[in-house]
C-alpha positions as CSV (number, residue, x, y, z in Angstrom):
1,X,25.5,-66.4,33.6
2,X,23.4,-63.5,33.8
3,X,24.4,-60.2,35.6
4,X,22.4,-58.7,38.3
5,X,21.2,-56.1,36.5
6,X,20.3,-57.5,33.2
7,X,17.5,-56.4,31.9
8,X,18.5,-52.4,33.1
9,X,20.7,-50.1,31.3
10,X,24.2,-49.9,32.4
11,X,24.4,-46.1,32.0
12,X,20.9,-45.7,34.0
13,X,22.7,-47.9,36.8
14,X,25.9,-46.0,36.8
15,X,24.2,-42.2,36.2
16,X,22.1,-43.5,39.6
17,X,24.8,-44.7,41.8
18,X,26.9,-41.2,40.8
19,X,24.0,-39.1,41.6
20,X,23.5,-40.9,44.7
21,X,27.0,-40.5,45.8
22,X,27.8,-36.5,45.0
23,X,24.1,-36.4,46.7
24,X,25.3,-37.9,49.8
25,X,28.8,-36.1,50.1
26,X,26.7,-32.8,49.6
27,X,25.1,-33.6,52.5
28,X,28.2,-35.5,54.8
29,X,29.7,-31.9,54.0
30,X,26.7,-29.8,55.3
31,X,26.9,-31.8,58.0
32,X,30.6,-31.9,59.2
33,X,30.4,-27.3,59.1
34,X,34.1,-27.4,57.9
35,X,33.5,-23.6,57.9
36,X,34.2,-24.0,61.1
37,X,37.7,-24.3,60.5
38,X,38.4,-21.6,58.0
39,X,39.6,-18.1,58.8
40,X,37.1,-15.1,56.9
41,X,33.1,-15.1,55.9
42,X,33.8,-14.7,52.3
43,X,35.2,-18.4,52.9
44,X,32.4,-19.7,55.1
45,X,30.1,-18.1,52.2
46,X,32.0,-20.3,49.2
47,X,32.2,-23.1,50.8
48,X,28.7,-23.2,52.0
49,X,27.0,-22.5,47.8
50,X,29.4,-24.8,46.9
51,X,27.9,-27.7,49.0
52,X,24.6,-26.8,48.0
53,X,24.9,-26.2,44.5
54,X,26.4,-29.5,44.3
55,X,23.9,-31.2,46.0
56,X,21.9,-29.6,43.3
57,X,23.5,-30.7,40.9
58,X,23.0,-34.2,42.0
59,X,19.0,-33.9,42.4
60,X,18.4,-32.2,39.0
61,X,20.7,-35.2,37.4
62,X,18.5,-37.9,38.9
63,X,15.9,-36.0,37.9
64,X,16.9,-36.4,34.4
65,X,17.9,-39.4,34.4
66,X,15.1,-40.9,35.4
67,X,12.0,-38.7,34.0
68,X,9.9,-40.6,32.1
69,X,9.5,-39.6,28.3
């Protein structure tokens, strides 16, 4: 019985859905502020590159993973 995604590379499928996912809680975080909740700026300001840089993170892996050669 064939799978559904003969014919694809498992790792390509895989490296996709995990790019898509730490893409998507990137943005779920951006969008629930939960600064909101913490005490101090230099908090506010941690958490905040550290949402972004790992939406970054996702984009530029997608990005190499599916560049063509």
């Amino acid at each position: 019985m064939p799978s559904v995604i003969s014919g694809y590379d498992t790792l390509d499928v895989l490296g996709t859905f995990l790019g898509v996912y730490v893409a998507l809680a990137a943005l779920a975080t951006l969008v629930g502020m939960p600064w909101q909740y913490t005490g101090g700026t230099a908090v506010m300001v941690i958490q905040a590159v550290g949402t972004v840089l790992a939406l970054v993170v996702a984009v530029a892996f997608l990005a190499l993973l599916h560049r063509s050669d």
